[in-house]
N, C-alpha and C positions, 0 to 999 in steps of 0.2 A: 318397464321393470325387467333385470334379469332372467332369462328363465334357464342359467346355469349356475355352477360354483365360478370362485376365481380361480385364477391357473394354480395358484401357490393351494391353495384351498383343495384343488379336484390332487395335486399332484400327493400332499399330504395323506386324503383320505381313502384312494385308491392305492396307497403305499408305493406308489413307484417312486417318489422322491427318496426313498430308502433305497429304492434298487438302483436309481439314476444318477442320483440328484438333483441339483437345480437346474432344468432346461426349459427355464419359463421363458428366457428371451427367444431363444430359436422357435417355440409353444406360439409366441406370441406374433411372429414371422410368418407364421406358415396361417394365424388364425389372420391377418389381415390380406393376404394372398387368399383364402377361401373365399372373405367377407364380398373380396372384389371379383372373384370367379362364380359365385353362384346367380348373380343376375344378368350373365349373360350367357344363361343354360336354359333359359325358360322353357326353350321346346323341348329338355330331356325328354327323352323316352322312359314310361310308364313302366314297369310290369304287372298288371296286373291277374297274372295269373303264370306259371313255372311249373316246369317239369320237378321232381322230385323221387328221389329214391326209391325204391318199395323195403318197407322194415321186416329187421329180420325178428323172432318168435318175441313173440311181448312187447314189439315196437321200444326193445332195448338200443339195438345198432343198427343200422344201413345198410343194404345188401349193395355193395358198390359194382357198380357197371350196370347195377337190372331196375328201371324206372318204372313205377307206378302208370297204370293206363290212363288214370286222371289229373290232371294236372292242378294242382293246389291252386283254390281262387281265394286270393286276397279281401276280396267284396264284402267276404261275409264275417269277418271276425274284426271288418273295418265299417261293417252296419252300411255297404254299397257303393256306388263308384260314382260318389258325391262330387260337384265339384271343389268344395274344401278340401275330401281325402286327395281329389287328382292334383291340388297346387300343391299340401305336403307331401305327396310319394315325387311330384318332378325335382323340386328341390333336396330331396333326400337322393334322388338318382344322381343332382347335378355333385352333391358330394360325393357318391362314391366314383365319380369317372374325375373329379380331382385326384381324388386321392390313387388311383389307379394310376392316372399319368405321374404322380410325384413317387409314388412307391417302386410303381412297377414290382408290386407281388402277384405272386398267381390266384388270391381268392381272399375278395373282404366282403362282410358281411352286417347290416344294421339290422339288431333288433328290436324289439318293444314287448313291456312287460304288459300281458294284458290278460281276459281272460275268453276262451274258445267258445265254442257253441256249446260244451258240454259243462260250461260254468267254473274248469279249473282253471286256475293261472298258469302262464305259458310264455315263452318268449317268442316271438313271432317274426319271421324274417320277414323285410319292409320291403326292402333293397339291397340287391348287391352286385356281384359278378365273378365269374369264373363256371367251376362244372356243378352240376345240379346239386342239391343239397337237402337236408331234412327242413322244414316248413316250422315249423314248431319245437321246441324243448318246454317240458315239463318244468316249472318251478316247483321242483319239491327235492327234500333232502334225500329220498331215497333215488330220484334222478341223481342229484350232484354228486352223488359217488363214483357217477363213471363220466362225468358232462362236466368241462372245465366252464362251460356257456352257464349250466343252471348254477355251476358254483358261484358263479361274481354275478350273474345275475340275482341271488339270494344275500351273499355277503358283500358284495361292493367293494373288493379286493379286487384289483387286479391279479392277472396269470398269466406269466410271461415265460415261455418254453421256446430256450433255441434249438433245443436238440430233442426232439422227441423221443428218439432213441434211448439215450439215453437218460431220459426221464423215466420211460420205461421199464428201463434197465435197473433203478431205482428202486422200483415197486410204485410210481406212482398209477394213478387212472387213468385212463383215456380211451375219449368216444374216439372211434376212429372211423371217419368216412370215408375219407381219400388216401388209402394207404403211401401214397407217395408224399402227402404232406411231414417235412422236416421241422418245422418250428409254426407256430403258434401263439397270437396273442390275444387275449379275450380281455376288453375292457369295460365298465361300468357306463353308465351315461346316468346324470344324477338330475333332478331339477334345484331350483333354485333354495329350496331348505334340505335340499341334500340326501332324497327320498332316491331309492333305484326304479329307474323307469326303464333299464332298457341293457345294452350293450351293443358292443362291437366286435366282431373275431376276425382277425387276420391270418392270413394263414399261408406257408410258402416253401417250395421244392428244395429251398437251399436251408442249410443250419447257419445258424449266429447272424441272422439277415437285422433282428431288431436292437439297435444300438441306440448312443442314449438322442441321433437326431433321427432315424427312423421313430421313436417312441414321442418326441417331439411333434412328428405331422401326426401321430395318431391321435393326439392328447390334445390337436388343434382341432380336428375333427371331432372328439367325442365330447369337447366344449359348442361346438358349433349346433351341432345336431337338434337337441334338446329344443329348440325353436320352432322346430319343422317338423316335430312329430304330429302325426295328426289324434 
């Protein structure tokens, strides 16, 4: 059984086929180039455990540059370092180091909607790469006013920012970790009745980097995903 939507289906309900349009072939390119790069990634390397930010008053924003003494363990919000969790965090590694060599952005990130040791819902970084990063987002509406992560993690919109700056500039919201990140894209990961289970954030030094066939290899990856979550 599937355990995603169809292309035409995810591109529809994440509304990018209103920003894109139709890039379900090139979608569909990049999804058979994954299907055939992740089994021969089996050794990906794990992380289970990552440096992390320390937050600034109310664990609103990221104090960038100054890292936390402990480093976030994955183990425990994944109930231990099972061997079921260790084969889906390799295969979620072997995607993000696809998607890294096709991209060549400076920072992508997998989600998962789940809930903490303290019982709230949260989106939880799986995997990823680049410079260290916040561990968790809040699912809740009073997060998503400054968090484009807990916003599509809650609505299943995508959010696609080439110019921060000028999003900014706007009045729009934004968490800012990495103040040198230019653009941004944060997308949904849905299962097969079309439930939000997760997301993806992309994230990069340069403005206008997400076009309609960059948005193509992410839309192949945030179909793929969903398989491999554990």
């Amino acid at each position: 059984m599937s355990v995603t939507l169809s292309v035409s289906d995810y591109l529809r309900d994440s509304g990018l086929a209103q920003q894109f349009g139709d890039i379900s072939a090139k979608v569909a390119q990049f999804q058979q180039q994954l299907q055939q790069f992740i089994p021969a990634q089996s050794a990906a390397d794990v992380k289970w455990q990552y440096q992390v930010p320390e937050l600034g008053e109310g664990g609103a924003c990221s104090l960038f540059g100054q890292l936390a003494d402990e480093p976030y363990d994955l183990s425990v919000i994944l109930g231990g370092q099972t061997a079921a969790n260790e084969k889906a965090l390799q295969k979620l590694s072997a995607i993000v180091a696809f998607y890294q060599q096709h991209s060549a952005l400076d920072w992508f990130g997998i989600y998962q909607a789940r809930s903490n040791v303290a019982g709230e819902p949260v989106l939880v970084k799986l995997a990823y790469y680049g410079a260290a990063s916040r561990a968790e987002f809040p699912l809740s509406s009073e997060f998503a006013k400054i968090s484009n992560n807990s916003t599509v993690g809650l609505t299943g919109k995508a959010k696609v920012i080439n110019d921060v700056a000028a999003y900014l500039g706007t009045g729009g919201e934004y968490y800012t970790c990495d103040p040198k990140v230019q653009a941004e894209a944060c997308l949904p990961l849905y299962n097969q009745s079309g439930k939000i289970i997760g997301i993806v954030d992309a994230e990069d030094f340069n403005k206008n980097v997400f076009t309609a066939d960059a948005m193509a290899l992410l839309v192949a990856v945030c179909l793929t995903i969903p398989a491999y979550l554990p």
